[in-house]
C-alpha positions in Angstrom: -88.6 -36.1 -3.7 -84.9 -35.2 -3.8 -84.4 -37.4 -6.6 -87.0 -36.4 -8.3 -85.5 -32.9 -7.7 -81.6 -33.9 -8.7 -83.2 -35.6 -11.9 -85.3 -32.3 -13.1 -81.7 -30.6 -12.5 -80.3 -33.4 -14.7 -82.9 -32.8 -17.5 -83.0 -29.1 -17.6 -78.5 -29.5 -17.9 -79.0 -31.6 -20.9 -81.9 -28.6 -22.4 -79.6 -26.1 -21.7 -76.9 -25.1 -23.6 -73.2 -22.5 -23.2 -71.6 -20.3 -25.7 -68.3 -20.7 -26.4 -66.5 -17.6 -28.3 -63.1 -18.1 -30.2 -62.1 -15.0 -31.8 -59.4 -15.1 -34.8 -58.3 -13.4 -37.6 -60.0 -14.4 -41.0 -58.9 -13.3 -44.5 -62.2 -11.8 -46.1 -63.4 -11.7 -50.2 -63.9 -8.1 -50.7 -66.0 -9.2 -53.7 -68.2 -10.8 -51.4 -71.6 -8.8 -50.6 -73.2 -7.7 -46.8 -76.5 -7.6 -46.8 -77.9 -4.1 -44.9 -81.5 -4.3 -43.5 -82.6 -0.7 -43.2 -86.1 0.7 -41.7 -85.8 4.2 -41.5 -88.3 7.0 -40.5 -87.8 10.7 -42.0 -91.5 12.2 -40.6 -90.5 15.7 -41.9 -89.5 15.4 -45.5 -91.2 13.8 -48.4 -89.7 10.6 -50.5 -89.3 12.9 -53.5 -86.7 15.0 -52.6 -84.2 12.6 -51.1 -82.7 9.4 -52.1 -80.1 6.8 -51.0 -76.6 6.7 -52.6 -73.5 4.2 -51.7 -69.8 4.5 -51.6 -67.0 2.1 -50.9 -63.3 1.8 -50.7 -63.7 0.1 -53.7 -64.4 2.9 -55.9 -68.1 2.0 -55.9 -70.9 5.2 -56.1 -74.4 4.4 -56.6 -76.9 7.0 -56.6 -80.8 7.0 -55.8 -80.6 3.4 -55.1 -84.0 1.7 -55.2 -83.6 -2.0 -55.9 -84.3 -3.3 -52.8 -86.0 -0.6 -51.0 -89.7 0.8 -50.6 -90.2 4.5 -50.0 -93.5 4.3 -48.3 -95.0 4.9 -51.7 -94.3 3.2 -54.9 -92.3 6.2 -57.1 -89.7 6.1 -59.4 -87.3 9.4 -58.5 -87.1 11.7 -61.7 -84.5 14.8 -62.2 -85.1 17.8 -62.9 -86.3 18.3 -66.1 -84.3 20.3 -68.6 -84.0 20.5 -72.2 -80.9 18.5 -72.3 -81.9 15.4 -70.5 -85.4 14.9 -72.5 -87.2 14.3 -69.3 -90.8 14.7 -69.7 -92.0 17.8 -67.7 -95.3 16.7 -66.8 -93.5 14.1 -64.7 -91.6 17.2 -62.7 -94.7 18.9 -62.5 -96.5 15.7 -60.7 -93.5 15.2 -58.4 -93.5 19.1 -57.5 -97.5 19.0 -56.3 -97.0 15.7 -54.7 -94.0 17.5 -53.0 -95.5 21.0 -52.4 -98.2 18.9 -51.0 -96.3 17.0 -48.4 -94.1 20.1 -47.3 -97.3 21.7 -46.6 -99.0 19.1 -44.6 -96.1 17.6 -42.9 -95.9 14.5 -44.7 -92.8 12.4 -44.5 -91.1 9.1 -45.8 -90.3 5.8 -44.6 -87.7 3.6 -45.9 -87.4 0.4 -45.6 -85.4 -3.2 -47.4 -82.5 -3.8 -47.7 -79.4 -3.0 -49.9 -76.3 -4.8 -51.0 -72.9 -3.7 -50.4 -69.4 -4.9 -51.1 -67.4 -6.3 -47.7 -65.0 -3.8 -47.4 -65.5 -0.5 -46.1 -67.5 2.4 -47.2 -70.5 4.3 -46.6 -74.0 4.7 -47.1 -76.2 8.1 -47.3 -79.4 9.9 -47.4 -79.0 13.4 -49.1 -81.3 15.5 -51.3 -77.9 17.0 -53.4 -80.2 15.5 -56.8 -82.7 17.6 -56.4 -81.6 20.9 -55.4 -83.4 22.9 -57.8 -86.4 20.8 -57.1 -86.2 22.4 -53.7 -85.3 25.3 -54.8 -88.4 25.8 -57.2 -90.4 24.6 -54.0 -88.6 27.2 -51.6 -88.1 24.6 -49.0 -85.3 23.0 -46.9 -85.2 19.8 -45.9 -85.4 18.8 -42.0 -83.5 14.6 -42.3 -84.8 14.3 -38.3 -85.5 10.5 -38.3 -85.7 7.6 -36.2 -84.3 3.6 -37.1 -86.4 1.1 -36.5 -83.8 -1.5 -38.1 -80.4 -1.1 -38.9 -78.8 -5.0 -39.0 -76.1 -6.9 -41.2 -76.9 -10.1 -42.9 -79.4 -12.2 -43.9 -82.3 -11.3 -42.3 -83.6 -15.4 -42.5 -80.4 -16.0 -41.0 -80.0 -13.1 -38.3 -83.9 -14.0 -37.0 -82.3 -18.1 -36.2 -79.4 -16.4 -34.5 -81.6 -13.9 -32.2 -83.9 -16.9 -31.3 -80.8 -19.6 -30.3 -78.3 -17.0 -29.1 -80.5 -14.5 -26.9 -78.2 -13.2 -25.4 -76.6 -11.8 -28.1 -79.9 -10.6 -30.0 -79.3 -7.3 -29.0 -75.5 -6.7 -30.2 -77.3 -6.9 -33.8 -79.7 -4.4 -33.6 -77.8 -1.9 -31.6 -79.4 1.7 -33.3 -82.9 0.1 -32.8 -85.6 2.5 -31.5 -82.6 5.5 -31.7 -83.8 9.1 -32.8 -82.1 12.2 -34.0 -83.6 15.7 -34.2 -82.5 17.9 -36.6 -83.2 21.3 -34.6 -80.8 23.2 -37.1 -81.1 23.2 -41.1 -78.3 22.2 -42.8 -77.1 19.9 -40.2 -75.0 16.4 -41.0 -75.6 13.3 -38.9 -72.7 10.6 -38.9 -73.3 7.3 -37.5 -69.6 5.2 -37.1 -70.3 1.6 -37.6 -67.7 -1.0 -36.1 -68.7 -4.3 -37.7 -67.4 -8.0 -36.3 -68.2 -10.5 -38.8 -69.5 -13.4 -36.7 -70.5 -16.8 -37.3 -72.2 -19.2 -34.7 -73.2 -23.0 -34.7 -75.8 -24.1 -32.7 -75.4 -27.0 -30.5 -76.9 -29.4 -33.6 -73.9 -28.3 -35.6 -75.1 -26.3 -38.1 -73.2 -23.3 -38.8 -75.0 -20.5 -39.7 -73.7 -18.0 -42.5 -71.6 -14.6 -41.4 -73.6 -12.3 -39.7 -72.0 -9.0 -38.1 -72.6 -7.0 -34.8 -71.7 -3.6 -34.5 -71.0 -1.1 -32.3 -71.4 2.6 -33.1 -70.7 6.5 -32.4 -72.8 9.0 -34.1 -72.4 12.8 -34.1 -73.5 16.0 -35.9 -72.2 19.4 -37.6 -74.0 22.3 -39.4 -72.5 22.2 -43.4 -75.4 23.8 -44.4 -76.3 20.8 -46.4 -78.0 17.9 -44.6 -77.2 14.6 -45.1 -77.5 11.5 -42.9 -74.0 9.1 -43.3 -73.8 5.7 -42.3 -70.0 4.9 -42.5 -69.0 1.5 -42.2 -65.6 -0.2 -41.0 -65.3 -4.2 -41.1 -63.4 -5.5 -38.0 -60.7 -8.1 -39.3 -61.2 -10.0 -36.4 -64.1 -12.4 -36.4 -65.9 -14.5 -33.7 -67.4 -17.8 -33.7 -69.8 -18.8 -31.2 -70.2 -22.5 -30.5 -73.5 -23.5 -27.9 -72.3 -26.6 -25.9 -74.7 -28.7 -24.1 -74.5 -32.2 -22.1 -74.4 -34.9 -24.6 -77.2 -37.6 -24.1 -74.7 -39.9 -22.5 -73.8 -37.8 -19.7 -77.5 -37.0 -19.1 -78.0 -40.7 -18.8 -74.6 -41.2 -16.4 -75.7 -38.6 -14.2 -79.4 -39.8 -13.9 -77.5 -43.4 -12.7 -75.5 -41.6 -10.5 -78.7 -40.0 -8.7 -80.2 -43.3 -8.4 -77.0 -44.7 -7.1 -76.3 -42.0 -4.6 -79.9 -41.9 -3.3 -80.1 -45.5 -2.9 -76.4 -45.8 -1.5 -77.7 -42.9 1.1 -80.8 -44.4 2.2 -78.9 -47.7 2.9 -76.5 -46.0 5.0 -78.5 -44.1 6.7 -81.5 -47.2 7.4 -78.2 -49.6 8.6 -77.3 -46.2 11.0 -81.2 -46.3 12.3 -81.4 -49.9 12.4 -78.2 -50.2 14.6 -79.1 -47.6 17.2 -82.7 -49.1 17.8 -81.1 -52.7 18.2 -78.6 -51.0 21.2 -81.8 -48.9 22.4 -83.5 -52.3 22.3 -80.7 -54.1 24.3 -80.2 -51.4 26.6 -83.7 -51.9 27.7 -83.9 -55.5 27.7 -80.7 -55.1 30.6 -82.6 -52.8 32.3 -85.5 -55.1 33.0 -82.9 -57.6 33.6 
């Protein structure tokens, strides 16, 4: 029974695994991209008055991004339609029912894919500045209260391994899960801080998986009388690598001899101990009766 015990020990050691971190400093490609993995909630303001724009250090601005995205509905965002821009106004005139429509029976948006950024800082926003007149034709306000359901960095094929080897660390990824924020005032701002550490890990087969970041974050809120909902990223220079370690298969086998050994080396101790205190028990009797 105890070795069978002290064995089971032995297997579970060579099954389980430790996680080494180094950290270090790491000259990044700015040119290189970060995947963002968004799924986003605004239940009090329809897709057609708000879109998702991108900024960087870089001097990138990209408005009402879409590639990459799904608004809950499949819809191309148009602009206002004016004589200058040749926009055809039955198009307005669709997007202003299906707007009027939603304001009035509290319909909302969900967005949700991913987006592709360049690695150095910058920000990314959801604002309804393109359609201003739109809301102003419509009399209405927007209300960006909203709740993340996923908010990661990096492949998502890749961050999915990570979470199910590392579990420990599945959370540091998905740190704005399930977080909320009520807009109780028109006109409010919501900025989330993101601290990103670019991290790598190799599992205890060797294979290294492809950067992935964790973040930490901050997020607070002012009235500018215009609401938007920022996302401002800053990339750490310093990254980690993770390593799992596990007993190799020759120390699984060196320790199962050493069980055996031990356990056979303690049972011939312990049955020479026995077998010399019966043989003075014995002789004691035997004088005795002498």
């Amino acid at each position: 029974m105890i070795m069978v015990s002290l064995c089971m020990f032995e297997i579970q050691a060579l099954f389980d695994n430790n996680v080494i971190s180094v950290l270090k400093i790491e000259q990044m490609d700015p040119h290189e991209k970060i995947q963002i993995n968004i799924d986003i909630d605004f239940p009090a303001t329809p897709y057609d008055v708000i879109s998702l724009d991108i900024q960087d250090e870089m001097g990138t601005h990209m408005n009402e991004l879409e590639e990459g995205l799904k608004w809950n509905k499949s819809r191309r965002l148009q602009r206002y339609c004016t004589e200058s821009n040749g926009l055809k106004c039955e198009k307005i005139e669709d997007q202003l029912k299906r707007a009027q429509i939603a304001f009035e029976t509290g319909g909302g948006c969900n967005i949700i894919g991913n987006i592709s950024v360049n690695r150095v800082p910058g920000n990314f926003h959801i604002e309804s500045y393109a359609y201003m007149q739109l809301l102003a034709m419509l009399g209405q306000q927007i209300n960006l209260t909203h709740t993340i359901h996923n908010l990661s960095f990096g492949n998502k094929r890749v961050l999915k391994s990570v979470q199910k080897k590392f579990k420990d660390k599945a959370g540091e990824f998905i740190s704005l899960i399930g977080h909320k924020e009520i807009s109780e005032e028109l006109g409010t701002s919501t900025n989330y801080q993101l601290n990103l550490v670019p991290t790598r890990y190799r599992d205890y087969f060797g294979f290294k998986h492809s950067f992935v970041y964790q973040y930490t974050y901050t997020v607070g809120s002012e009235n500018i009388g215009n609401e938007v909902v920022y996302f401002k990223y800053f990339i750490n220079g310093i990254t980690g690598d993770y390593m799992q370690t596990a007993d190799t298969f020759l120390q699984f086998i060196i320790g199962i001899c050493t069980i055996i050994g031990g356990v056979f080396t303690m049972f011939h101790i312990l049955s020479v101990m026995l077998n010399k205190s019966i043989n003075v028990l014995y002789k004691e009797r035997i004088g005795k009766k002498d």
